[in-house]
C-alpha positions in Angstrom: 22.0 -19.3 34.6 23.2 -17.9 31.2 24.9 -15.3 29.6 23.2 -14.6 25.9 25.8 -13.1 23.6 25.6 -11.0 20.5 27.9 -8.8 18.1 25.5 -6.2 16.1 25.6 -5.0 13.0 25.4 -1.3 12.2 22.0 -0.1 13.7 21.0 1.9 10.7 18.7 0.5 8.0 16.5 -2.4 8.4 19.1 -3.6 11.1 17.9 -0.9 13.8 14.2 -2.5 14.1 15.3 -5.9 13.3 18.0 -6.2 16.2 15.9 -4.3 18.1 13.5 -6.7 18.3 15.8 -9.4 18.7 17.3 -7.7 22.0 13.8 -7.2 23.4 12.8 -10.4 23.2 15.7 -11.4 24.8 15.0 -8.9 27.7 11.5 -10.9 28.2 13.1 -14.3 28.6 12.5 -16.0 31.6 14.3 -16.8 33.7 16.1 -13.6 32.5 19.6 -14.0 30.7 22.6 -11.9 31.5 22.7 -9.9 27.9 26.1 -8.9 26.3 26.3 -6.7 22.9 29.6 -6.6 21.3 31.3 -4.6 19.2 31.8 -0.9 18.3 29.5 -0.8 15.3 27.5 2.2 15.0 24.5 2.3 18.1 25.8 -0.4 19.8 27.0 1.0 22.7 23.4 3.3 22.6 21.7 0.6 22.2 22.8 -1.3 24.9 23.0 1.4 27.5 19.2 2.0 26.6 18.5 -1.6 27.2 20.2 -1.7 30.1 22.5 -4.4 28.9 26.0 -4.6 29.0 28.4 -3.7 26.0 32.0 -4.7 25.4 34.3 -2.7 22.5 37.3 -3.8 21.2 36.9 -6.7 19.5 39.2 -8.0 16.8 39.1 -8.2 13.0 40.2 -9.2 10.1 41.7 -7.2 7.2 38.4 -6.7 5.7 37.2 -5.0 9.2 34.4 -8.1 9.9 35.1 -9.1 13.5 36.2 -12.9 14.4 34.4 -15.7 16.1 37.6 -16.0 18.2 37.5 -12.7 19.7 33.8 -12.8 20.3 34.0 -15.9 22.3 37.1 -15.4 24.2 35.8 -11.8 25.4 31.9 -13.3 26.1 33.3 -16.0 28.4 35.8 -13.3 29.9 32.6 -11.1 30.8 30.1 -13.0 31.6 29.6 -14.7 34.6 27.2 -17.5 34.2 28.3 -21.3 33.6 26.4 -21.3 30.1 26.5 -19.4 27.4 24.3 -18.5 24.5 25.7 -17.2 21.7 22.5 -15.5 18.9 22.7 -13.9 16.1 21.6 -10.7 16.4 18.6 -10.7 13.8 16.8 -13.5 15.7 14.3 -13.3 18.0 13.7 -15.9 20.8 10.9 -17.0 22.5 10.4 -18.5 26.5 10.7 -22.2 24.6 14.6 -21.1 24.6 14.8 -20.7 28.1 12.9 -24.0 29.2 14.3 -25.9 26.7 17.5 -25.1 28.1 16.2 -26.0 31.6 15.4 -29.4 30.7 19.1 -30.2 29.3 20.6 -33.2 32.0 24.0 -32.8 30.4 27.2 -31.3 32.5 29.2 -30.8 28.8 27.1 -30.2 25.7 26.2 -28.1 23.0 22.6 -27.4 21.8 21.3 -25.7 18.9 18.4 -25.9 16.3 17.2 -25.0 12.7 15.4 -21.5 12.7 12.3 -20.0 11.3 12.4 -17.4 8.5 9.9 -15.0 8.5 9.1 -11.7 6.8 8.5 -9.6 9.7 9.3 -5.4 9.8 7.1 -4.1 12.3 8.2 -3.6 15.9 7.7 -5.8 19.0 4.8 -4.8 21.0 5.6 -6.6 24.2 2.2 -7.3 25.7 0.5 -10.1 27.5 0.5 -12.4 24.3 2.7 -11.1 22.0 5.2 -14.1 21.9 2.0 -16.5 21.2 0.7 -14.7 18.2 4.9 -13.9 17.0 5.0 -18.2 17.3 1.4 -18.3 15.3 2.8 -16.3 12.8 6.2 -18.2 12.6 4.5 -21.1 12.1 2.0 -21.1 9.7 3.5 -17.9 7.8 7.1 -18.3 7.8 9.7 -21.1 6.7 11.6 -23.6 8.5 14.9 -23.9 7.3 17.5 -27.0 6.8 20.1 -28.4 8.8 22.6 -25.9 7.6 20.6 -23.1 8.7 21.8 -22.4 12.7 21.9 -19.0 14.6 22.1 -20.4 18.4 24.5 -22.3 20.0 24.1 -22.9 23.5 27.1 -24.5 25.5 28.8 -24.3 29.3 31.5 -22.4 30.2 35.1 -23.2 28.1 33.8 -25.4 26.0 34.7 -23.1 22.5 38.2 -22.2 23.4 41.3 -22.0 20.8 38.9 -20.9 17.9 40.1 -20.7 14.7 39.6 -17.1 13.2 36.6 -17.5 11.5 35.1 -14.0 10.1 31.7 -13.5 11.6 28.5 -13.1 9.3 30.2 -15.7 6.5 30.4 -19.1 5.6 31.2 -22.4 7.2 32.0 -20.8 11.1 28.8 -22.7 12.1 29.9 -25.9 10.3 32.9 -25.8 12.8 31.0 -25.5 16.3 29.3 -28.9 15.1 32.4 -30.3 14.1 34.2 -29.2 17.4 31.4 -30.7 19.5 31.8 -34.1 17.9 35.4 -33.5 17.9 34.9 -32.8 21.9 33.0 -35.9 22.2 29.8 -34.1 23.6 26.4 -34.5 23.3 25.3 -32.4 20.6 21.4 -31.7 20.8 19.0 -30.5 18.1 16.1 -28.3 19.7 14.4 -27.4 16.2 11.2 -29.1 18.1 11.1 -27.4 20.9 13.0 -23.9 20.0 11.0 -21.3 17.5 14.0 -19.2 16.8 12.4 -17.1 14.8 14.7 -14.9 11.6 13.7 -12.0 10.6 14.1 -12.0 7.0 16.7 -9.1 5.5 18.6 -8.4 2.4 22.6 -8.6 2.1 23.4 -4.8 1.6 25.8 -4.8 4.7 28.3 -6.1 2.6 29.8 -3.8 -0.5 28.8 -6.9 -2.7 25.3 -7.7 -1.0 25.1 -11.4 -0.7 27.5 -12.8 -3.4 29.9 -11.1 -1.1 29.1 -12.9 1.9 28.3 -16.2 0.4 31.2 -15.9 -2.6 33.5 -13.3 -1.0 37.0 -14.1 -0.4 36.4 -13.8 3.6 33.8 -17.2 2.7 36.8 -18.5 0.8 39.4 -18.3 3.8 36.5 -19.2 6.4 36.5 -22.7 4.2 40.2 -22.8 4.7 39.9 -22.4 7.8 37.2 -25.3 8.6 39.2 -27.8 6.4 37.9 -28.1 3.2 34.3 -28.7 1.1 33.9 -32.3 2.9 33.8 -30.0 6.3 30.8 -28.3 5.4 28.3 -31.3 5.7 28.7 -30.8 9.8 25.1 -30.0 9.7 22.1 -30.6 12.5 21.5 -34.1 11.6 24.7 -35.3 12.6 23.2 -34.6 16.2 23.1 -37.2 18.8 19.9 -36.4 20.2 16.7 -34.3 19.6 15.4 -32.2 22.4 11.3 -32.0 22.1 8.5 -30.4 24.5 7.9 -33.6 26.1 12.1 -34.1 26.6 15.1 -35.8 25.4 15.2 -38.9 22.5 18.0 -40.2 20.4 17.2 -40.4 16.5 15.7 -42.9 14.6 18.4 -45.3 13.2 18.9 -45.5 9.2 20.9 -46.5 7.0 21.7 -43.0 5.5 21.9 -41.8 9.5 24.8 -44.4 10.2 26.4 -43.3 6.8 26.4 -39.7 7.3 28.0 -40.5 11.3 30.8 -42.8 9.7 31.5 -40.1 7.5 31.9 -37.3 9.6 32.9 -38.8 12.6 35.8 -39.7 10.5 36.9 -36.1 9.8 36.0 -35.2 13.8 37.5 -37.7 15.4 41.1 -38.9 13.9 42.1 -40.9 16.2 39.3 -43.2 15.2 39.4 -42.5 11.5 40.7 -46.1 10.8 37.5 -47.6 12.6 35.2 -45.0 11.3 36.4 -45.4 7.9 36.1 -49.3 7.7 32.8 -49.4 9.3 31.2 -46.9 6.7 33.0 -49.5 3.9 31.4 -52.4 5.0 27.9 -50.5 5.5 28.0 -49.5 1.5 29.2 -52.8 0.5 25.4 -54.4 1.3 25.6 -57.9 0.3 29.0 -58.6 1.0 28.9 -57.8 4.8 28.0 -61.0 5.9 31.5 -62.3 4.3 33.7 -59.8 6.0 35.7 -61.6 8.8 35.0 -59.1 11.3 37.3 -60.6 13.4 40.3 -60.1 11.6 39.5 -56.4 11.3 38.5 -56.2 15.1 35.2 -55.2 14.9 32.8 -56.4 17.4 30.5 -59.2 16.0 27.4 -57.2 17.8 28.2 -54.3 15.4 28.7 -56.1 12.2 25.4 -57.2 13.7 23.8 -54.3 13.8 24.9 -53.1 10.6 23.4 -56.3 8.3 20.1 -55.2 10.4 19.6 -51.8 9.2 16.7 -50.9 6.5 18.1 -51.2 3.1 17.9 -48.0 1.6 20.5 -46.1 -1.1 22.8 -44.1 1.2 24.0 -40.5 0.5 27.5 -40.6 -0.4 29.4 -37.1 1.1 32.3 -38.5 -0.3 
């Protein structure tokens, strides 16, 4: 059903218990992934032999030796040999929610993924009869639940993420660009932050020479934010998604004002081929009063959607601008 992905870190440190406990969790989903560690970082190979998962070397990297999204993705969906793919960051740990939310997905092209839940947790996984309960207890009502910037899953079929830009791994803005490219693609693009508990296990930054002003500020952030397109790129966050995946199923938003102005936007910059229409739609919804006046047949726009656009909630939108 899916191939789960992953490129350690070094396991020394705070790493070797915290992706440890990541990869046994994964090892207790059911039904049970196909499990992939890449990279030739320190224990990974180990690591994955003692898991009995499978391990693949040899991946590229940049100048600063930090290996690329490109590589990673190409050589996963070289490997592995189910129709979906999972790729996870390798400090987080997933629950069963993962793999029955996925189950419930009607979609043949998509791309699902979800906010995650910080928590300060450095003890090991005791995998018992109710371990993943109490873990989810914990999650919940001690840990944090970050904002739509903050994704470590991405779930998606078979040759959907091909001709990647290089993107250095562990740094900024690569996850801006999987949302971008699904709304580039056209694809539903789900949020599962009600139905996943993907749980982070909080760490420090001392991977990096310069801890986290390297990671966040370095110059491998800097070209990643070439790479994506600019500042304006970076607002490709989770509530641009089409629809919300919950326990009880699939349900599109709630419609707003700032919703519609934030999909203008964006949808401008992911589809350019539509910019024009994208672009005149999102000037008429900020002009308020003045909509009514437009001759939306002169600018070809459906009466229905000029409609629907005087009907929204009046609210002040958020300019990205």
């Amino acid at each position: 059903m899916l191939t789960l992905f992953a490129i350690p870190k070094a396991f020394r440190g705070e790493f070797d218990q915290i992706q440890r406990n990541a990869i046994t969790s994964w090892t207790l989903l059911e039904p049970k992934p196909e499990i992939i560690l890449l990279g030739d970082d320190e224990g990974t190979a180990e690591v994955a032999k003692e898991f009995g998962v499978k391990h693949v070397s040899g991946i590229e990297r940049n100048e600063y030796g930090t290996p690329l999204l490109s590589s990673i993705f190409e050589i996963a969906q070289r490997v592995g040999v189910e129709p979906l793919f999972a790729y996870v960051n390798a400090d987080i740990i997933l629950l069963n929610d993962f793999m029955t939310t996925i189950q419930q997905i009607p979609f043949q092209q998509f791309m699902m993924t979800g906010q995650r839940w910080n928590l300060d947790f450095n003890e090991a996984i005791a995998p018992n009869t109710s371990w993943a309960e109490e873990l989810r207890d914990r999650a919940l009502t001690l840990g944090r639940l970050e904002g739509p910037q903050a994704m470590d899953y991405f779930v998606f079929p078979r040759d959907t993420y091909t001709s990647i830009p290089p993107f250095a791994i562990g740094r900024l803005c690569w996850d801006n660009w999987m949302l971008y490219r699904a709304l580039n693609l056209n694809i539903p693009l789900i949020d599962a932050t009600e139905a996943i508990v993907a749980i982070h296990q909080n760490h420090d930054y001392n991977h990096h020479p310069d801890g986290k002003k390297g990671v966040f500020l370095g110059e491998e952030a800097k070209n990643n934010l070439k790479l994506l397109g600019g500042e304006h790129y970076t607002y490709f966050m989770l509530d641009l998604a089409d629809c919300q995946i919950t326990p009880q199923g699939l349900r599109k938003p709630l419609l707003s004002w700032q919703r519609l102005d934030r999909r203008l936007d964006m949808l401008s910059l992911a589809r350019p081929k539509l910019r024009l229409l994208y672009k005149t739609l999102l000037s008429l919804l900020r002009s308020g009063d003045q909509l009514s006046t437009v001759p939306s047949k002169l600018l070809r726009i459906p009466v229905r959607i000029v409609s629907r656009l005087k009907g929204l909630r009046r609210s002040k939108p958020s300019s990205y601008e």
